[in-house]
LOZATI-517754 format. One line per 8 residues: their letters; for each residue x negated, y negated, z of N, C-alpha, C. Coordinates in Angstrom, 3 decimals. Example, Ala and Ser with C-alpha at 12.3 -4.5 7.8 and 13.67 -1.06 7.14 Angstrom:
<recs>
AS) -13.190 5.690 7.800 -12.300 4.500 7.800 -13.200 3.300 7.800 | -12.850 2.250 7.080 -13.670 1.060 7.140 -12.900 -0.030 7.870
</recs>
This chain:
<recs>
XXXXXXXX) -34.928 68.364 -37.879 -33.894 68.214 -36.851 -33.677 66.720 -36.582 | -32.455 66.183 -36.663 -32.040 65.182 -36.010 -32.407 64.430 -34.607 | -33.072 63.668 -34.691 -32.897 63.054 -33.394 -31.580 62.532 -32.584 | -31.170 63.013 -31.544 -30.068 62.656 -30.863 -29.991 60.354 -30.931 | -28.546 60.336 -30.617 -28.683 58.542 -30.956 -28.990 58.258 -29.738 | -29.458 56.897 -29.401 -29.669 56.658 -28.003 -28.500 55.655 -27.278 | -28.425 56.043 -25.839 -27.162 55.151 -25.800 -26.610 53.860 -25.521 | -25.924 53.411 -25.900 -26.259 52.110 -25.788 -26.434 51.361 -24.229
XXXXXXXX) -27.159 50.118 -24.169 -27.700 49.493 -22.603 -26.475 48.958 -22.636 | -26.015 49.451 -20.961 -25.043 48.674 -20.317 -24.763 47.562 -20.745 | -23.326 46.950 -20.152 -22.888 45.888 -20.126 -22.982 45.240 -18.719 | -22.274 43.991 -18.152 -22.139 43.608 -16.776 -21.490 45.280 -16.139 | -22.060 44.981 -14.757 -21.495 45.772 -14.572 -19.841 45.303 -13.533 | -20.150 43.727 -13.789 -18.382 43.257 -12.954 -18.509 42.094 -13.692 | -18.201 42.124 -15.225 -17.957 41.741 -16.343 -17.194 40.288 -16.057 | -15.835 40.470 -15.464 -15.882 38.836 -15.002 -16.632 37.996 -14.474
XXXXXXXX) -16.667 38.319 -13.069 -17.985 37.920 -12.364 -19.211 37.161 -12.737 | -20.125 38.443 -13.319 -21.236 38.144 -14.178 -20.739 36.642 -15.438 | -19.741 37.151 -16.213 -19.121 35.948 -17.313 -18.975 34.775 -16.512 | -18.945 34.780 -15.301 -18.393 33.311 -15.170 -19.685 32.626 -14.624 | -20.801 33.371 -13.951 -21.694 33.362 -13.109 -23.018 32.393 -14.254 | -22.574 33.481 -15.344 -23.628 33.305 -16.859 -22.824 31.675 -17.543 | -21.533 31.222 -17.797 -21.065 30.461 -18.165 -21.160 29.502 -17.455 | -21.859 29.447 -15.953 -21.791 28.237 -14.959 -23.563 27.448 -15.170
XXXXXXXX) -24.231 28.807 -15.529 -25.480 28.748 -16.175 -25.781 27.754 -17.269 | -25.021 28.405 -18.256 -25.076 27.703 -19.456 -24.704 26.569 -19.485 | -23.569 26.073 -18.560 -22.718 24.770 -18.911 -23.502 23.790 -17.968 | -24.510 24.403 -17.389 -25.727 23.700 -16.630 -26.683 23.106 -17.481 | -27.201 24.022 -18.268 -28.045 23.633 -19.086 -27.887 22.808 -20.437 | -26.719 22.710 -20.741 -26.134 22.272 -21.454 -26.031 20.932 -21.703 | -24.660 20.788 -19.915 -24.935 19.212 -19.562 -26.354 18.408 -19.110 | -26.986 19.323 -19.168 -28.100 18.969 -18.415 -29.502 19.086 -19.445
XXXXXXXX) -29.759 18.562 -20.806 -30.687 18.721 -21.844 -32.230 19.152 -21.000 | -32.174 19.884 -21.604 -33.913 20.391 -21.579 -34.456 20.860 -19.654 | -33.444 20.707 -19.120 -33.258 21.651 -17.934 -33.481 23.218 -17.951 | -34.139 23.661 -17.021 -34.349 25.094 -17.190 -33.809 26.106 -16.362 | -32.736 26.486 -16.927 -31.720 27.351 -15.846 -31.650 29.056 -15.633 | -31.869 29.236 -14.669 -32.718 30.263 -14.410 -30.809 31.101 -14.196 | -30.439 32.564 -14.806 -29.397 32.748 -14.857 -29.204 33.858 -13.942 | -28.058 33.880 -13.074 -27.769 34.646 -11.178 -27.750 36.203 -12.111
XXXXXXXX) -27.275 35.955 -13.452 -26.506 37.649 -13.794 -27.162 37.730 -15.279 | -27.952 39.007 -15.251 -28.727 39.292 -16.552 -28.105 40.787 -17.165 | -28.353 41.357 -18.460 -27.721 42.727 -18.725 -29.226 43.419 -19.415 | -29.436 44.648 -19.159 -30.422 45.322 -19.449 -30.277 44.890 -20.771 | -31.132 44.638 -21.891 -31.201 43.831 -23.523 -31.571 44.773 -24.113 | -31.016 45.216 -25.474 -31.512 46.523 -26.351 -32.710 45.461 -26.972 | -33.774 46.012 -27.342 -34.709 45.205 -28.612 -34.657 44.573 -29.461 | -34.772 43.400 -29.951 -35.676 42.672 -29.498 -35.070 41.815 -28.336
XXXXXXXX) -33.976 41.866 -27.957 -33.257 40.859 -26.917 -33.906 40.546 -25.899 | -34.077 39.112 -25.585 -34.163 39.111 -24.109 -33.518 39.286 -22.773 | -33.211 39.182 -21.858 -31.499 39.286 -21.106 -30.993 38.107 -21.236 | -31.783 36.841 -20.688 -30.405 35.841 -21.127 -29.910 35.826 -22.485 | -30.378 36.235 -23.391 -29.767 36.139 -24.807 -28.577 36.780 -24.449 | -29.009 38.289 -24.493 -27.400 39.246 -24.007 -26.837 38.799 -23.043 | -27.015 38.224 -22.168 -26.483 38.029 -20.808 -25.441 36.326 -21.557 | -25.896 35.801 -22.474 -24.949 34.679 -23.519 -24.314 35.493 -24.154
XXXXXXXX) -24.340 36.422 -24.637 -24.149 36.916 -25.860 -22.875 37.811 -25.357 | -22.712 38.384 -24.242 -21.848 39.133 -23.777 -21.046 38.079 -23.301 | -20.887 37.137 -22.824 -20.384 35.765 -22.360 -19.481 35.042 -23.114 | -20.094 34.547 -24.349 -19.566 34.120 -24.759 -18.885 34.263 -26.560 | -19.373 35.668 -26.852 -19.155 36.267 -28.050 -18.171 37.349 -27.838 | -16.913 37.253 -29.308 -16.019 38.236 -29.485 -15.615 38.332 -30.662 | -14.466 39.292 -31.216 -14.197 39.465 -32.408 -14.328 38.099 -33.379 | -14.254 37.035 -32.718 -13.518 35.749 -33.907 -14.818 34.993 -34.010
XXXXXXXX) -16.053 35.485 -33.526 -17.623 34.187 -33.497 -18.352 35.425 -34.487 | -18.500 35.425 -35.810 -19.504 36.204 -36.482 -20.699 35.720 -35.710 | -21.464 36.874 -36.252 -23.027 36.395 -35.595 -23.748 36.972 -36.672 | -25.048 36.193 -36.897 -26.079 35.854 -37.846 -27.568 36.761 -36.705 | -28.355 37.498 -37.222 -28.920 38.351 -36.900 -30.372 37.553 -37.478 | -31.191 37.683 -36.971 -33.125 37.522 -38.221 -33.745 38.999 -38.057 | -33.159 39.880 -37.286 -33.669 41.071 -36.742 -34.313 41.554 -38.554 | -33.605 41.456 -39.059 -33.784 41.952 -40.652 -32.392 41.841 -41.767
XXXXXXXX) -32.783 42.013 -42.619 -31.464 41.803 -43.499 -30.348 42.853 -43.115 | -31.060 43.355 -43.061 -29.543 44.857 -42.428 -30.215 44.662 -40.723 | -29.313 44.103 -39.876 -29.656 44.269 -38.733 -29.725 45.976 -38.481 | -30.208 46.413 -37.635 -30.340 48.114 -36.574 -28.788 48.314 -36.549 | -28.850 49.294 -36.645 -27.206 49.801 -36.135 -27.225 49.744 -34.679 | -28.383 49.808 -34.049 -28.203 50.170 -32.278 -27.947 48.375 -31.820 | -28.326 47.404 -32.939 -27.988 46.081 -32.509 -26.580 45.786 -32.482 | -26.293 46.324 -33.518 -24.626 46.366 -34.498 -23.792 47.009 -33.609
XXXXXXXX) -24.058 47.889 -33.078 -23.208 49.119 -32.323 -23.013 48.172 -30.646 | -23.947 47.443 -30.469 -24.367 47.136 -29.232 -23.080 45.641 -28.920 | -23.239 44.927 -30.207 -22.447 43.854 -30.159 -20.928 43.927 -30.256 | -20.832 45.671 -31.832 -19.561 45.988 -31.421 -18.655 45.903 -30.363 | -19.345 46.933 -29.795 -19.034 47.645 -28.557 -18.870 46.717 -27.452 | -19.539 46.063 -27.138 -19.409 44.944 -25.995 -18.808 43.738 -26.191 | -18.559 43.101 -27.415 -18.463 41.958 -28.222 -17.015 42.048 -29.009 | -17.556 42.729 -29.892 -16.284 42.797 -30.755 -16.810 41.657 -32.278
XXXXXXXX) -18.067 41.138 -31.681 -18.668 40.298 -32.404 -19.229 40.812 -33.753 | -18.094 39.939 -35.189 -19.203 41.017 -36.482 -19.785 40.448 -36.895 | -21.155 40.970 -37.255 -22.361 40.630 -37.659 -22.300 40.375 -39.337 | -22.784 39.174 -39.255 -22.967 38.763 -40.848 -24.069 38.079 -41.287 | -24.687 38.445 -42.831 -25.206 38.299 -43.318 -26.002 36.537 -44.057 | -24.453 35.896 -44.445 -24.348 34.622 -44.400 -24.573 33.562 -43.189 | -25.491 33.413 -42.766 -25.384 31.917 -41.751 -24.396 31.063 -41.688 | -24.793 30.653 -42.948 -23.362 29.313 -42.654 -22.046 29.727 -42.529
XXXXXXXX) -21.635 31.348 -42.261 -20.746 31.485 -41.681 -20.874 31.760 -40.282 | -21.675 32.173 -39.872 -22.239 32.250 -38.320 -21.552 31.366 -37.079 | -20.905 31.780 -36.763 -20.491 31.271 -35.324 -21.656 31.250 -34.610 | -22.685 31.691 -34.056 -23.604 31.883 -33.256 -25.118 33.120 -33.989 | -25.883 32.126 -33.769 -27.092 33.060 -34.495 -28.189 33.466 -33.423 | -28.849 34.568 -33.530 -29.714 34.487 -32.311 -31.213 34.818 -33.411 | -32.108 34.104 -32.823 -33.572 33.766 -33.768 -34.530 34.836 -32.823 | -34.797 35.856 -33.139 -36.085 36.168 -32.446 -37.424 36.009 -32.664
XXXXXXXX) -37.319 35.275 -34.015 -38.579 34.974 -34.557 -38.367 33.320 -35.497 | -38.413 32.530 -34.254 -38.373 31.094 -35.087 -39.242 30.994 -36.050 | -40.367 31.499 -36.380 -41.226 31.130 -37.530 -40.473 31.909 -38.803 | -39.640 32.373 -38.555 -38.556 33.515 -39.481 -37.570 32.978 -40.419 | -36.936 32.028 -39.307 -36.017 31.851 -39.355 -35.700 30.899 -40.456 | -34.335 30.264 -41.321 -34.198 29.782 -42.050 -33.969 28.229 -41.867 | -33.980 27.431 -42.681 -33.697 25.644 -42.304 -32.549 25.655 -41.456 | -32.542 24.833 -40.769 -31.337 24.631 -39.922 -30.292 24.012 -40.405
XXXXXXXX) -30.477 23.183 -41.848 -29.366 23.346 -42.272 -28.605 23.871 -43.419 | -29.135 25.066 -43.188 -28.342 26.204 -43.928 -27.607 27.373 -43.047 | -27.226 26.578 -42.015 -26.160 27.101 -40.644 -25.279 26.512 -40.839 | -23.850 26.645 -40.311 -22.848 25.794 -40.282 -23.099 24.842 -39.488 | -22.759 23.440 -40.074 -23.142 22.151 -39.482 -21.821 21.871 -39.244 | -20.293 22.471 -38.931 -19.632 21.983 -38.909 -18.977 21.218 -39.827 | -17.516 20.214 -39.534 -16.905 19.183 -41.178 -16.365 17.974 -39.784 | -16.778 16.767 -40.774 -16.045 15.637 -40.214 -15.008 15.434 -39.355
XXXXXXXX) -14.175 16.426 -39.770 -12.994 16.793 -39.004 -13.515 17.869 -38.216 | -13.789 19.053 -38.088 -13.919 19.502 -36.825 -15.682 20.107 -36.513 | -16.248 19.069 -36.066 -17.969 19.399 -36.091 -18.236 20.507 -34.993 | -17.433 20.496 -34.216 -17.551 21.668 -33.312 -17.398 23.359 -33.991 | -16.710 23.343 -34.927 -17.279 24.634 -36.058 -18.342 25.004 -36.442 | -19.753 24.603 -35.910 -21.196 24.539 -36.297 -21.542 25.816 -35.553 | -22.718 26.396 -35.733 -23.712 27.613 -35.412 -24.151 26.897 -34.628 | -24.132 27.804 -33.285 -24.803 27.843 -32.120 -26.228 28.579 -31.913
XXXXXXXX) -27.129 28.020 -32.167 -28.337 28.936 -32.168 -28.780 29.308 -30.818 | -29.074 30.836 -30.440 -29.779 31.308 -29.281 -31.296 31.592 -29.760 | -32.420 31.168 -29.432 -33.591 30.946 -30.063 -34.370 31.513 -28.897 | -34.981 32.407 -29.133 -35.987 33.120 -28.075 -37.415 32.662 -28.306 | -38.077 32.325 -27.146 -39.321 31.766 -27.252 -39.931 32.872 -26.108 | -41.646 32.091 -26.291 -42.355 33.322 -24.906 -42.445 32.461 -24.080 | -42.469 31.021 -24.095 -41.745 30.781 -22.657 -41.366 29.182 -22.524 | -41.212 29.321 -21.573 -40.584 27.276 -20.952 -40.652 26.622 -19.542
XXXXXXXX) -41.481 25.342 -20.188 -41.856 24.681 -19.015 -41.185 23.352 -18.813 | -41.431 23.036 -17.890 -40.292 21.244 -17.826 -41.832 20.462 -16.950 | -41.510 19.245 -17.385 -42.888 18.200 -17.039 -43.670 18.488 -18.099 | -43.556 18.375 -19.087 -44.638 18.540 -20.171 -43.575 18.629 -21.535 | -44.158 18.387 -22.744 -43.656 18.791 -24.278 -43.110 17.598 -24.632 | -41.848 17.643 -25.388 -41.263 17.041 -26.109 -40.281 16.154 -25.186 | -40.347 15.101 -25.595 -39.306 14.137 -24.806 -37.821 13.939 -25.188 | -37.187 14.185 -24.027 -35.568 14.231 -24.429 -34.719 13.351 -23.980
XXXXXXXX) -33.761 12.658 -24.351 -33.284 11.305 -23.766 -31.809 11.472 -24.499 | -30.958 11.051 -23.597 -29.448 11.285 -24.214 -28.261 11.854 -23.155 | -27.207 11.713 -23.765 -26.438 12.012 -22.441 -26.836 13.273 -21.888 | -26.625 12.985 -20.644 -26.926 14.046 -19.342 -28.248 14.559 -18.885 | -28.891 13.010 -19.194 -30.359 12.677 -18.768 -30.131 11.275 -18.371 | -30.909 11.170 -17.007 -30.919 9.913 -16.044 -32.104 9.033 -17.115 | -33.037 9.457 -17.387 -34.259 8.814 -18.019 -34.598 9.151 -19.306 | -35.111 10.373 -18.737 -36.043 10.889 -19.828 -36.337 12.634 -18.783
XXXXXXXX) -36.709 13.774 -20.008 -37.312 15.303 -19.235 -37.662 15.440 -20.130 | -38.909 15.884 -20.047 -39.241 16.589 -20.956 -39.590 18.205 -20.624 | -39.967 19.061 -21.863 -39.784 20.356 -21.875 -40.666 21.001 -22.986 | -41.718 21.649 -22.237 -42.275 22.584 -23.353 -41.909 23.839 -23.615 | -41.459 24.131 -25.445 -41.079 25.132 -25.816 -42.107 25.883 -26.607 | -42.205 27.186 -25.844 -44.049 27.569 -25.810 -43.849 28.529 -27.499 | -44.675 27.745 -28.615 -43.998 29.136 -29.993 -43.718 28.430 -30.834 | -42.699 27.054 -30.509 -41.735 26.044 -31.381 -42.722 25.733 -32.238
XXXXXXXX) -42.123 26.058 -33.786 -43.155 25.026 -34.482 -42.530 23.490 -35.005 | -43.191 22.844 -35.012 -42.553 21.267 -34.852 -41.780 21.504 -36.286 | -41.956 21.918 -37.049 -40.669 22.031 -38.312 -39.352 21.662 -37.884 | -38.963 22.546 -36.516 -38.067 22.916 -36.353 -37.579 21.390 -35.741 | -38.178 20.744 -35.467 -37.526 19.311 -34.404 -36.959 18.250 -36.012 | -38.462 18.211 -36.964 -38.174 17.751 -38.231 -37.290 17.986 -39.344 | -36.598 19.274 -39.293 -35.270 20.027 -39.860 -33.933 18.911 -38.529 | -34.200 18.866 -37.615 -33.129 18.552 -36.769 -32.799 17.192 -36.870
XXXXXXXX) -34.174 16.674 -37.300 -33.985 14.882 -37.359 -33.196 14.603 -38.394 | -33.342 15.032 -39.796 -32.554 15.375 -40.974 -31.401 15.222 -40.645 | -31.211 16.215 -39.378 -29.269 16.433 -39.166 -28.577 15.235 -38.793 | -29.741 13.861 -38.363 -28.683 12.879 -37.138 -27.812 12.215 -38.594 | -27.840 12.133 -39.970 -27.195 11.805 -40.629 -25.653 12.215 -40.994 | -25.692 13.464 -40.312 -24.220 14.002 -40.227 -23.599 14.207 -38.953 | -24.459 13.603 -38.164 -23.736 13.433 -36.957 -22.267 12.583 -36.796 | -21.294 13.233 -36.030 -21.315 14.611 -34.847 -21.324 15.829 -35.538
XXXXXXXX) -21.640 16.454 -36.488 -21.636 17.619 -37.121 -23.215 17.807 -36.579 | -23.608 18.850 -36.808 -24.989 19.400 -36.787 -24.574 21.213 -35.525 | -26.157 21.035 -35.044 -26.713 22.423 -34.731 -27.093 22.214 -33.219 | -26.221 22.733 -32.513 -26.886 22.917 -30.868 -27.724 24.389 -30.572 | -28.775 24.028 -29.782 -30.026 25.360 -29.621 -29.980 25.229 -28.346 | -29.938 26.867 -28.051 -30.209 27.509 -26.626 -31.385 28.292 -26.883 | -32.330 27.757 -25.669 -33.855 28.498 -26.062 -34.046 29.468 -24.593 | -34.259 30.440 -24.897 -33.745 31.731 -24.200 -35.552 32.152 -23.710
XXXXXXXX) -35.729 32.793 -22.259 -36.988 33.423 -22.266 -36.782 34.140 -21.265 | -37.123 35.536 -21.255 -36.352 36.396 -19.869 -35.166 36.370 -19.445 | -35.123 35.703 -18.162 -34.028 35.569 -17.334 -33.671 33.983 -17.602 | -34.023 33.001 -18.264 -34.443 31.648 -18.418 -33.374 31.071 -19.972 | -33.398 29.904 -19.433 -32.443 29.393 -20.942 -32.009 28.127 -20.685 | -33.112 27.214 -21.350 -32.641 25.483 -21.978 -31.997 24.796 -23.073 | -30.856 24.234 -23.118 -30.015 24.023 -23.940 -30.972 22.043 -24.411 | -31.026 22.092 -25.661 -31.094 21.087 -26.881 -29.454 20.548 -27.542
XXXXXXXX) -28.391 20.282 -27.116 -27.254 20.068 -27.751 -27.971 18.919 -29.152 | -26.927 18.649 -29.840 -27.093 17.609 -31.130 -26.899 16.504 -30.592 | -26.778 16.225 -29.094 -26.398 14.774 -29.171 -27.754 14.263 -28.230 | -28.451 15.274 -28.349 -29.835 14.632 -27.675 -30.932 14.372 -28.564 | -31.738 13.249 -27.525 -32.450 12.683 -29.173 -34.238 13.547 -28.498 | -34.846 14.149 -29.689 -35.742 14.572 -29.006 -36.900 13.570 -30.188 | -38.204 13.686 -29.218 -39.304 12.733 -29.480 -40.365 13.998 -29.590 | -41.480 13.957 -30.642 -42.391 14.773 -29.775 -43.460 14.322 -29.659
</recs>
């Protein structure tokens, strides 16, 4: 006998609202490198998600941002169905076509630059990585310096393996092209843009 499908986890449940609430979040953390922004509006997360991932992911993903999966080579259909359905977002196989990738397993995951790094002419075409860690602290880790830092913050990303900072240093040669990372934990989410210089 068939097992019945299960159904899919809600969306916002005042979808503007929540979108703008989650986008005031992000554009916090954003301008604000290695800041840790704790987000007003979360969405119940199918597996492996965390909520701020979905709670980005419903935000700022739709038919025209493919998304890049590590869940497995054939993502779950209940992932697929989930992004459909709420998104409109299609899931692909290729990275470097990836509008937005979400990592649930950085030790998984592939070089960073085999994402779209963007073109000379328009570097803002690059993969947005949502990168889930088990957690994040500020006053401690890696040192970050660059616009929309008075000094210096630093930020520990609890999981990161330093590969991942040494794949990024690589990128300042094609700068402004490269790879901005949102590091996601619960309700929690610190943005790394490309134009910050990190130390570790």
């Amino acid at each position: 006998m068939t097992a019945a499908p299960q159904p899919l986890n809600p969306g916002f449940a005042d979808p503007v609202t929540a979108a703008q609430a989650v986008f005031r979040g992000l554009l916090d953390a954003i301008s604000h490198p290695g800041r840790i922004v704790v987000l007003e509006e979360t969405v119940p997360a199918p597996e492996p998600l965390e909520p701020a991932t979905a709670a980005v992911a419903l935000t700022l993903f739709d038919f025209e941002t493919p998304l890049w999966l590590d869940t497995a080579k054939e993502p779950s259909e209940r992932l697929k169905s989930y992004f459909a359905f709420h998104t409109g977002a299609p899931v692909t196989a290729n990275q470097a076509r990836a509008a937005f990738a979400i990592v649930t397993d950085i030790a998984k995951a592939p070089p960073l630059n085999q994402f779209a790094l963007g073109s000379p002419e328009n570097p803002e075409r690059s993969t947005t990585l949502l990168v889930q860690v088990p957690d994040l602290h500020e006053g401690r880790g890696i040192r970050l310096t660059g616009p929309g830092i008075e000094s210096a913050r630093y930020l520990d990303i609890e999981g990161l393996p330093q590969t991942v900072w040494q794949q990024r240093r690589d990128l300042k040669y094609v700068f402004p092209q490269g790879i901005d990372i949102v590091f996601t934990c619960r309700d929690r989410l610190a943005a790394v843009p490309r134009s910050t210089h990190v130390e570790i």
